[in-house]
C-alpha positions in Angstrom: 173.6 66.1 162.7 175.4 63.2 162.4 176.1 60.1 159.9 175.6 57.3 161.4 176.4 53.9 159.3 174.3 50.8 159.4 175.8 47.4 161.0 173.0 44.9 160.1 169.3 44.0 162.1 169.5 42.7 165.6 168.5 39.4 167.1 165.2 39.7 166.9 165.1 41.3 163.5 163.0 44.2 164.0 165.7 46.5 164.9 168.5 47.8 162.7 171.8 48.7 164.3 173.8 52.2 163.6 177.4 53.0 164.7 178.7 56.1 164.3 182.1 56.0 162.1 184.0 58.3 164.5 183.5 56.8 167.4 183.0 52.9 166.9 182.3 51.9 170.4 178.7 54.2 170.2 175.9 52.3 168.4 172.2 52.9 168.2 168.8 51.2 167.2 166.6 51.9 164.7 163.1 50.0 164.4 162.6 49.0 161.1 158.8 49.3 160.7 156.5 50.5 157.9 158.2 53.8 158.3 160.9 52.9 157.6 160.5 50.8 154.8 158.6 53.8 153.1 161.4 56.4 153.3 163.5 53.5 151.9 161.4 52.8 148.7 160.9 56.7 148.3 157.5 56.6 149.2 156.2 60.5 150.0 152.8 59.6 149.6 152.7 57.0 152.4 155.0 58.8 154.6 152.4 61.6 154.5 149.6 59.4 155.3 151.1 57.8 158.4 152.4 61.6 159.7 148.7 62.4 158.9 147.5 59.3 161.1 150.0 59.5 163.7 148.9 63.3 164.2 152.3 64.6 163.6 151.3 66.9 160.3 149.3 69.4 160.8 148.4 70.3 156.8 147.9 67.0 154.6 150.4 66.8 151.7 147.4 66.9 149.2 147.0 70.5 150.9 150.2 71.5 150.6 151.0 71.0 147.3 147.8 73.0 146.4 148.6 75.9 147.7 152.0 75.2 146.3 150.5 75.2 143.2 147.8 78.6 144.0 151.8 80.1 144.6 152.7 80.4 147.7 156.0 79.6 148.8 157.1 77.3 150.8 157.9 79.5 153.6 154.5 81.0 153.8 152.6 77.2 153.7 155.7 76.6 156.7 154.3 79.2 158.7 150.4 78.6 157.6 151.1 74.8 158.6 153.4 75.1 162.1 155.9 72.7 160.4 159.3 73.2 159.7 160.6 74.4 156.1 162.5 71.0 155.5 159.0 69.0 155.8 156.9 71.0 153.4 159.7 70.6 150.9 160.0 67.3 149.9 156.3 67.9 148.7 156.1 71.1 147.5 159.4 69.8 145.1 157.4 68.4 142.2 154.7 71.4 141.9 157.8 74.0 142.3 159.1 72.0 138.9 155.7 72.2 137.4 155.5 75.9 137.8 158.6 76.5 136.4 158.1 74.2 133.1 155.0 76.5 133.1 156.5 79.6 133.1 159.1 78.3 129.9 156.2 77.4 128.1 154.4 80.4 128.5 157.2 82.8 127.0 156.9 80.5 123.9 153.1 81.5 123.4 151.9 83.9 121.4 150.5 86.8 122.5 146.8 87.8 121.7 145.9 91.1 120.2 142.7 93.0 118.6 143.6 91.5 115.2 144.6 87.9 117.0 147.5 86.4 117.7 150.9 87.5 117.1 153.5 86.4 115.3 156.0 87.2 117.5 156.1 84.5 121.0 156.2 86.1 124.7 160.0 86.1 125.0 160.6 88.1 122.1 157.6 90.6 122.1 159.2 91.4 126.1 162.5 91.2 124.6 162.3 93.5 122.2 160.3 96.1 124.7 163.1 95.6 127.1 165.8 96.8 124.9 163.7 100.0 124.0 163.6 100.7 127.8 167.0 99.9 128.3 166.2 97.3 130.9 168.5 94.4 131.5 166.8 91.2 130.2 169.1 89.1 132.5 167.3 90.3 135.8 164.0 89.2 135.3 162.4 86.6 136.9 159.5 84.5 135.5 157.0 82.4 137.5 153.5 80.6 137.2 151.0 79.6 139.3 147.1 78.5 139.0 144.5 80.9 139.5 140.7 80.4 141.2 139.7 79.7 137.9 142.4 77.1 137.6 143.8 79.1 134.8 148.0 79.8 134.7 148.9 82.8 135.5 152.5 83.8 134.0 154.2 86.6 136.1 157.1 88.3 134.8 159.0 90.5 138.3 162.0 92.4 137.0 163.4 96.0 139.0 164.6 99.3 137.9 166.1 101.6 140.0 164.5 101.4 143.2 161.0 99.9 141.9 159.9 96.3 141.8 157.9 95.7 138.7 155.4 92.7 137.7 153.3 92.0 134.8 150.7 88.8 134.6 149.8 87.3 132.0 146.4 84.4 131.2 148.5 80.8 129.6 146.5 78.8 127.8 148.5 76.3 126.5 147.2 74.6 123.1 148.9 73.8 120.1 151.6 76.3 118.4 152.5 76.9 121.7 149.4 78.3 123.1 148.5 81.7 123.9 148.6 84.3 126.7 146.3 87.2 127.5 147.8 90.8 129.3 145.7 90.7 133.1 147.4 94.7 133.6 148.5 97.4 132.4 152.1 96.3 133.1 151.4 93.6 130.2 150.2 95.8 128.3 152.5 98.0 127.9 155.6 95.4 127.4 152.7 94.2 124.4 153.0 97.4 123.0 154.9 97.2 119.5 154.9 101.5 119.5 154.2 103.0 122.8 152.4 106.5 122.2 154.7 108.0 125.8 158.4 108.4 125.6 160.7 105.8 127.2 162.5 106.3 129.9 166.1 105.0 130.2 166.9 104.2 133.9 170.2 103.9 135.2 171.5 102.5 138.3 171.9 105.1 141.4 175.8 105.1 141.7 177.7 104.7 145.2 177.8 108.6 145.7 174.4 109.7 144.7 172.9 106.9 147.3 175.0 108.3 150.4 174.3 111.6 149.2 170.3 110.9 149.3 171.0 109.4 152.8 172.3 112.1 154.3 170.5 115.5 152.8 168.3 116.3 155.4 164.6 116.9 153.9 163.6 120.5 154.7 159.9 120.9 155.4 158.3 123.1 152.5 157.9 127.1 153.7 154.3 128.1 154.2 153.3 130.3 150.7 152.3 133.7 151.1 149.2 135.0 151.9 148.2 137.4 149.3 146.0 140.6 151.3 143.3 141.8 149.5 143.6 145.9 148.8 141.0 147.9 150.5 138.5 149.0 148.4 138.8 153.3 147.4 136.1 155.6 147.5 134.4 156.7 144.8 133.7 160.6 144.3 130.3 161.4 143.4 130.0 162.8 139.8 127.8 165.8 139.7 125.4 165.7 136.8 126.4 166.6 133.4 124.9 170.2 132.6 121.7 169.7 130.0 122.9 171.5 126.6 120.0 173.4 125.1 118.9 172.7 122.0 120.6 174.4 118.6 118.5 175.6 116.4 120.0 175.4 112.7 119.3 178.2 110.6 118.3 177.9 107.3 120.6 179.3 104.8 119.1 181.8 102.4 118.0 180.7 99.1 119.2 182.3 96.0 117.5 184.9 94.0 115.1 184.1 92.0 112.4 185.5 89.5 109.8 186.9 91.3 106.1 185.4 90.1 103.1 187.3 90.4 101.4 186.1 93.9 98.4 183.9 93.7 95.5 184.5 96.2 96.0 181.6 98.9 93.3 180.2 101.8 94.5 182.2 105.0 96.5 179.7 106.9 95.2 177.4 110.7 96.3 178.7 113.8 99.5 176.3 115.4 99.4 175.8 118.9 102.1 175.9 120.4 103.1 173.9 123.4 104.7 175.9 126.4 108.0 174.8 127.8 109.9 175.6 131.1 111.2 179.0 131.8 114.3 177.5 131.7 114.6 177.0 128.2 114.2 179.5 124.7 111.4 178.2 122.6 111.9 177.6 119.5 110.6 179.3 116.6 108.5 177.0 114.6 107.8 178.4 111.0 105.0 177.2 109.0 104.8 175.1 106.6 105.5 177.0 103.0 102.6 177.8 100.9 101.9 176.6 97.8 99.5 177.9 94.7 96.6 176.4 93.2 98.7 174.8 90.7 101.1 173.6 93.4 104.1 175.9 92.3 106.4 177.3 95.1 105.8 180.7 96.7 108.7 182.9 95.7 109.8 185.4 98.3 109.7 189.0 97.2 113.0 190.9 96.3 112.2 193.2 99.9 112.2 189.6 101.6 115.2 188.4 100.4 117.6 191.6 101.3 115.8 192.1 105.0 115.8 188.5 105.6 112.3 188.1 106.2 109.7 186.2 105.3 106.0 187.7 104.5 102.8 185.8 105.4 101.5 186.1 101.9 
């Protein structure tokens, strides 16, 4: 593009002559209209309005310092438009300064916790959370823009390592520099005076270590193994235990004592006895011992005691 110099209007006044400074036999017109004029007082507003009329813009300037201001960049309202970058920024200029004063202000709020509002502003509560990180404060990058709600939203971006980071933030501004709110958990944890999970210190990937993670190759995992069940053993039948008969405890002798004169006793019932399988010994069942009128014990006899018998008397 060149820079063309102005000579003065022509005859008829409506035109104003150009020459070019390098080569002074080229000139060229210009009308001097109500164009014109407007670029010459600075007028954006009117320039707009006649692009708008003339059906050269295809997004209003009212339009496109909105979404400007929702925070888009200038590149994406460029593209959403169909008109160069150059023409979008000579009104998205004024609302990319208003975002910016926005985003100062907002590190100079306090932030708002369960008990109220901190002492501490933004900048210093992130400050201080940054050097317990080990994070380089000088990377980050702050920005603003209005919500739906047409409430700021403060968005701090800053990287480590390989990961690009962002935590939002509510502004409301208000006296004592206003307040913000944490919108994630990004927020919240920068907010957090003691974080209950240990901090990580992340260091920059060196020269070496990069070109060596470019060119490992990445193996594909091996298959695990497949554990067999064992077949299941055979059980031998157990042959039934052998039934033990029955042990019959004798009774050991009692000791000698005087022999009492025997007392007539009423003769004894019959016991039935219950018969059992062949297989088996029955079991002597002795009766009961006799007792006198008087309920004393029968003494065995001195014959009784030395054959180990006992009479029936």
């Amino acid at each position: 593009m060149r820079a063309l110099r102005v000579i003065g209007l022509d005859e008829d006044g409506k035109s104003v002559i150009l020459e070019d400074p390098e080569n002074r036999g080229e000139r060229f017109t210009l009308p001097a209209d109500e164009r014109l004029r407007a670029a010459l007082r600075g007028d954006l507003a009117r320039l707009g309005q006649m692009q708008i009329e003339s059906g050269e813009a295809l997004m209003r300037p009212r339009e496109i310092q909105a979404r400007i201001r929702a925070g888009e960049s200038i590149e994406q309202v460029a593209a959403a438009a169909g008109m160069p970058t150059h023409r979008i920024e000579r009104f998205a200029y004024p609302v990319l300064l208003e975002r910016s004063r926005t985003a100062d202000l907002a590190q100079r709020a306090h932030p708002v916790r369960e008990d109220g509002p901190d002492v501490q502003t933004l900048g210093e509560v992130v400050a201080h959370s940054f050097g317990l990180r080990g994070h380089d404060l000088s990377d980050t990058k702050w920005d603003a823009w209005r919500g739906d709600d047409n409430r700021w939203i403060v968005q701090l971006q800053w990287k480590t390592g390989r990961s690009e980071n962002r935590a939002h933030w509510a502004f409301h501004p208000g006296a004592q520099g206003g307040t913000v709110t944490a919108l994630d958990d990004a927020a919240v944890d920068l907010m957090d005076p003691n974080p209950n999970r240990t901090l990580r210190t992340v260091r920059p990937v060196t020269q070496l270590a990069r070109q060596a993670l470019e060119t490992t190759p990445v193996l594909p995992a091996a298959p695990a193994p497949v554990a067999e069940e064992p077949a299941p053993v055979p059980v031998p039948a157990q042959a039934p235990a052998p039934v033990a008969a029955p042990v019959v405890a004798e009774k050991p002798a009692q000791e000698k004592l005087p022999e009492p004169e025997p007392a007539p006793a009423p003769p004894a019932p019959p016991v039935k006895t219950e018969q059992e399988p062949a297989a088996e010994k029955p079991v002597r069942k002795d009766p009961p011992p006799k007792r006198g009128k008087k309920n004393h014990p029968i003494v065995p006899s001195w014959e009784d005691v030395l054959l180990g018998v006992r009479s029936n008397r």
